[in-house]
Each structure stands twice: as structure tokens, then as C-alpha cells.
C-alpha positions as CSV (number, residue, x, y, z in Angstrom):
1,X,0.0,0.0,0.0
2,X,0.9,3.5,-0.9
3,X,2.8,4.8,2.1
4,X,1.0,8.1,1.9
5,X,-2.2,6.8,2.7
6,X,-3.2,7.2,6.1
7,X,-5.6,4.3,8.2
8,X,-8.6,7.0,8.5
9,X,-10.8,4.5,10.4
10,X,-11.8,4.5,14.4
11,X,-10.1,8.3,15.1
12,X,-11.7,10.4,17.3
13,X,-12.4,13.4,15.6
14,X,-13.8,11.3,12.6
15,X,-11.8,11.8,9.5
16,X,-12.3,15.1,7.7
17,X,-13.5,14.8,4.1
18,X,-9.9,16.4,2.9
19,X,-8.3,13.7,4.8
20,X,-10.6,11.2,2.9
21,X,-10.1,13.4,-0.4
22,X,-6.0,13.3,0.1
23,X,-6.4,9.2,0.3
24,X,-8.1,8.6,-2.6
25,X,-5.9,11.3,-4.3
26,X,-3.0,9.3,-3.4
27,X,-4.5,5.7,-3.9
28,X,-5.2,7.1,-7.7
29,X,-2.0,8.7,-8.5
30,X,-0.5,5.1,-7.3
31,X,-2.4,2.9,-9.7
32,X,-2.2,5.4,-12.5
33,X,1.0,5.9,-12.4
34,X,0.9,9.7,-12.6
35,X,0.9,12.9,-10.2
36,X,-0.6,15.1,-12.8
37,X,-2.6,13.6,-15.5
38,X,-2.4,14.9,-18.9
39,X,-5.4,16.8,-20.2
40,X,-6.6,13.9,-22.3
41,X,-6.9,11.9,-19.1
42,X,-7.4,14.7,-16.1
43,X,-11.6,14.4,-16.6
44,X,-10.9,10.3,-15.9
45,X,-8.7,11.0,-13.1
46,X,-10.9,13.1,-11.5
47,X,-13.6,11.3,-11.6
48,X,-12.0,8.8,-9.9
49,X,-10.6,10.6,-6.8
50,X,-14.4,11.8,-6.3
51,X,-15.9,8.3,-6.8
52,X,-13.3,7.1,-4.8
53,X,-13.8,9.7,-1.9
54,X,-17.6,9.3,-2.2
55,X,-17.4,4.9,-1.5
56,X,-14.6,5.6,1.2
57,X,-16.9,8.0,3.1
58,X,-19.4,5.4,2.9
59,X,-17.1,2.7,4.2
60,X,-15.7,4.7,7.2
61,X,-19.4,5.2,8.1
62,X,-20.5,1.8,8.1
63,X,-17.7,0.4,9.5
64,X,-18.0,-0.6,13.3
65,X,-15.6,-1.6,16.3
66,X,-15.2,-2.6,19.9
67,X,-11.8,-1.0,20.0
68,X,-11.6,2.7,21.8
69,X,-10.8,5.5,19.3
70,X,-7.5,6.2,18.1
71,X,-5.5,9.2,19.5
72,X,-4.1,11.4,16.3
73,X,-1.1,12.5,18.2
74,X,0.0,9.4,19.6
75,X,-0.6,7.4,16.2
76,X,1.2,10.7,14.8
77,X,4.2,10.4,17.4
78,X,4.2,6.3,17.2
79,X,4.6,7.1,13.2
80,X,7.5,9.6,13.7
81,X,9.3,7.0,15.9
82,X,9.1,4.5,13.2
83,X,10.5,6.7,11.0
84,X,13.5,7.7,12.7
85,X,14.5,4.1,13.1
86,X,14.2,3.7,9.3
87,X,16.1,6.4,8.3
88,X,18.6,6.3,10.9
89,X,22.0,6.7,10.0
90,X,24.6,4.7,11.6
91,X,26.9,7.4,13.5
């Protein structure tokens, strides 16, 4: 999976709709192939970011859980721990 694509289920604030918008941005730029479609195909690409949003809205509704809601600034300090041990350079 695209590594820019953030798990937008079980948060507490709900996901915004331009976090769900930057998701299926991402997720269509990764199967396309391309950043910035050419004008033959921007209509195509388009569309599918907005039909993509659209059914991911839907899915984040209807999806249920036991678990308590996530914390956005612990996953977001968990994820820049991960980080640093990936890139870290060997001193």
C-alpha cells in the first residue's frame, strides 16, 4: 500500500473529508501511475478521486468496532518513531 495513505478509520475526531479526499488522491495517483494527468486523461482521473472519496466515506461510516478510538497525536508520534529508526544513519 501506498505509504501516503493514512488508516482514516476508528479516530476520534472522525476523519475530515480532505483527509478522505488526500487518500483517494494518493491511492489514484499510485495505480495510474501519474501525479498530474495529462489533459486527455485529467476528466478520468478526476472522476475517480471523487468516486473514490464518495465509496470511502461510505465505508468509514459503516464500519463498526469494539476498540476505543484512536489518538491522532499518539498514532502521529508512534509514526515519527518508526520513521526515525528507518532512516537512521549509523553514527
Amino acid at each position: 500500500m501506498c505509504r501516503n495513505i493514512r488508516t482514516l478509520h476508528n479516530f476520534e475526531p472522525a476523519a475530515t473529508n480532505d483527509e478522505v479526499q488526500a487518500a483517494a488522491l494518493q491511492y489514484v495517483r499510485k495505480v495510474s501511475g501519474s501525479t498530474k494527468p495529462s489533459k486527455a486523461n485529467e476528466e478520468a482521473f478526476n472522476n475517480a478521486v471523487a468516486e473514490i472519496a464518495h465509496i470511502t466515506g461510505h465505508l468509514l461510516e459503516d464500519l463498526v468496532t469494539n476498540a476505543p478510538p484512536k489518538d491522532r497525536e499518539i498514532e502521529a508520534a508512534k509514526a515519527k518513531e518508526r520513521a526515525a529508526k528507518r532512516y537512521a544513519t549509523a553514527g
